[in-house]
C-alpha positions in Angstrom: 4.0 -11.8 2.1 4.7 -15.3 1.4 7.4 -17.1 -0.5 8.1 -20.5 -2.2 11.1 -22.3 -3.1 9.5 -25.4 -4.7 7.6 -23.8 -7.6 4.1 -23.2 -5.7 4.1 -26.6 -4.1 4.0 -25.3 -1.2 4.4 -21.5 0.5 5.8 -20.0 3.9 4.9 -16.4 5.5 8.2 -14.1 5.2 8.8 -13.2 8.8 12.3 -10.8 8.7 10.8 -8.2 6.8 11.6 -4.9 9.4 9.0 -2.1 9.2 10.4 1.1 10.2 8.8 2.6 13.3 7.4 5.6 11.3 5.3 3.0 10.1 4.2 0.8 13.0 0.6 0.4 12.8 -0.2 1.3 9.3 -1.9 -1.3 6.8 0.5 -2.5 4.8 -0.4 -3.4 0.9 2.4 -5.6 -0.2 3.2 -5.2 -3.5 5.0 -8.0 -6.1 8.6 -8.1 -6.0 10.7 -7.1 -8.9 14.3 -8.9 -9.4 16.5 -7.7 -11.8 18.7 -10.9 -11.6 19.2 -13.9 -10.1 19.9 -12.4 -6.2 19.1 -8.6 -6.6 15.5 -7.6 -6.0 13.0 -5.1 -4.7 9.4 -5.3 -2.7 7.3 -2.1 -2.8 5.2 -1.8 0.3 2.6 0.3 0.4 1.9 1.9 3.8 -1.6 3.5 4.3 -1.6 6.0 7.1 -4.0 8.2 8.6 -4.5 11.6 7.0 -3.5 11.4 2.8 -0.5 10.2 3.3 0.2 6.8 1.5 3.9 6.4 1.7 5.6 3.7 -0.6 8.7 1.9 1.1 11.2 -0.3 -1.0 12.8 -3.1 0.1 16.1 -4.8 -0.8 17.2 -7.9 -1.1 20.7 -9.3 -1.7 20.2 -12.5 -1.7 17.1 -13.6 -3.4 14.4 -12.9 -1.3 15.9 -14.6 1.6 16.0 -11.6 3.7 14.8 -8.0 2.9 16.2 -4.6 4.2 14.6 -1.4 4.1 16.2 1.5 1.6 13.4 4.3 1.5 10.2 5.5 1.2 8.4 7.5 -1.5 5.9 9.7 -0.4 2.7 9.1 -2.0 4.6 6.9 -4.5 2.1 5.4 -7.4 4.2 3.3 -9.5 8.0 1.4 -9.5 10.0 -0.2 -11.4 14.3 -1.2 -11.6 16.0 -2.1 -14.7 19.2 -2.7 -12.5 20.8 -3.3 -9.3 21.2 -0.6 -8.5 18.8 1.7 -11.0 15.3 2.1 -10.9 12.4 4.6 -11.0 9.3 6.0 -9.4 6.1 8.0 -10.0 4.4 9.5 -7.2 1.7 12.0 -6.7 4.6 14.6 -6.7 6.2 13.8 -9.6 8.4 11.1 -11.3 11.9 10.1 -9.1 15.1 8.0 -10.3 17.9 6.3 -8.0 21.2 4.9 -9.2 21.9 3.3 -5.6 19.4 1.0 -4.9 16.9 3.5 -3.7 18.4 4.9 -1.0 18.0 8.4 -2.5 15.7 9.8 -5.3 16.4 12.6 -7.8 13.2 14.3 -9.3 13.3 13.9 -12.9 11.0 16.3 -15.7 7.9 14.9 -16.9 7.8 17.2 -19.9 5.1 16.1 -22.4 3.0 14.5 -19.6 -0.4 16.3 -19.0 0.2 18.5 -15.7 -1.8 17.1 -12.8 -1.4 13.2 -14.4 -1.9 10.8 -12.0 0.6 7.5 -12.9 -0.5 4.4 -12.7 2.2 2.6 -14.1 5.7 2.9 -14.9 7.8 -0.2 -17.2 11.2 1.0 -17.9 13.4 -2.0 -20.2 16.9 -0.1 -19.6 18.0 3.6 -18.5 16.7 5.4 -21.9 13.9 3.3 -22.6 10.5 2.8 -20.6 6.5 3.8 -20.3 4.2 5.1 -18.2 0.3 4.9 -17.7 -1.2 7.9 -16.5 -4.9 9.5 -15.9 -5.9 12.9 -15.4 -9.1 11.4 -12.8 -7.4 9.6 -9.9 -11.3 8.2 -9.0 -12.7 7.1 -12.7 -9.5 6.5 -14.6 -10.6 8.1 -17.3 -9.4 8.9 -19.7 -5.8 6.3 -20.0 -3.3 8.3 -21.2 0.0 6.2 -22.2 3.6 7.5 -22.8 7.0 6.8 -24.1 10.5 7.8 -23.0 13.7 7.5 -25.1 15.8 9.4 -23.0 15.3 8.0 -19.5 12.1 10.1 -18.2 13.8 13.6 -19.8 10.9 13.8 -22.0 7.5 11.8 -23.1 5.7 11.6 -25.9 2.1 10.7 -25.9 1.0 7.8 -27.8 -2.6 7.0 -26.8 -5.6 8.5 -26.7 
């Protein structure tokens, strides 16, 4: 993971990221960080393990990137996204997940409308009510896309495409 301060000019490797020893060893797949102002933000890191497990820590920083402390880890998590400090949401293999502080804990949420089995691809939420998510029935082909809306903060979803 690597950071500039200079607008790309020029980059240095982010060394004070701590990887909980449940994870020592694993290959990491560092995902883009998502900052919801100017000093909040998180960094999904996705941790492949042996077996099926593919674990998805978040990562919190209070102070723009600067440093980065560990919050949680969503098992087999897909897809992230916050729309505040302190709010965001997830999509994992066993269903979709919201925290109001910071992701230190998860509460399952109903994915009523959303084909059972759906594996999500994507989640973009613009405030608590309002958001989408990309799904597919075949994690190997993904085929067909399937795309969704909430208005109600992942209560409910309503298919828009096919």
């Amino acid at each position: 993971f690597h950071k500039t301060t200079d607008g790309g000019v020029t980059w240095s490797l982010e060394t004070d990221i701590a990887l909980p020893a449940a994870y020592a060893g694993s290959f990491l797949d560092v995902w883009q960080p998502v900052f919801v102002d100017t000093t909040s933000a998180y960094l999904p890191v996705r941790a492949v393990l042996s077996g099926d497990d593919l674990p998805l820590l978040i990562y919190r920083s209070y102070d723009s990137g600067e440093s980065w402390v560990f919050r949680s880890a969503v098992v087999n998590g897909n897809a992230v996204d916050f729309v505040g400090v302190d709010e965001g949401f997830a999509a994992a293999d066993s269903g979709f997940f919201h925290t109001t502080d910071g992701g230190l804990n998860w509460s399952a949420l109903s994915t009523s409308g959303i084909t059972a089995g759906s594996f999500f691809l994507k989640v973009d939420f613009v405030d608590s009510l309002h958001g989408w998510a990309l799904t597919t029935p075949d994690d190997y082909t993904w085929e067909p896309l399937e795309f969704y809306r909430t208005e109600d903060g992942g209560a409910t979803w309503v298919q828009l495409l096919p």
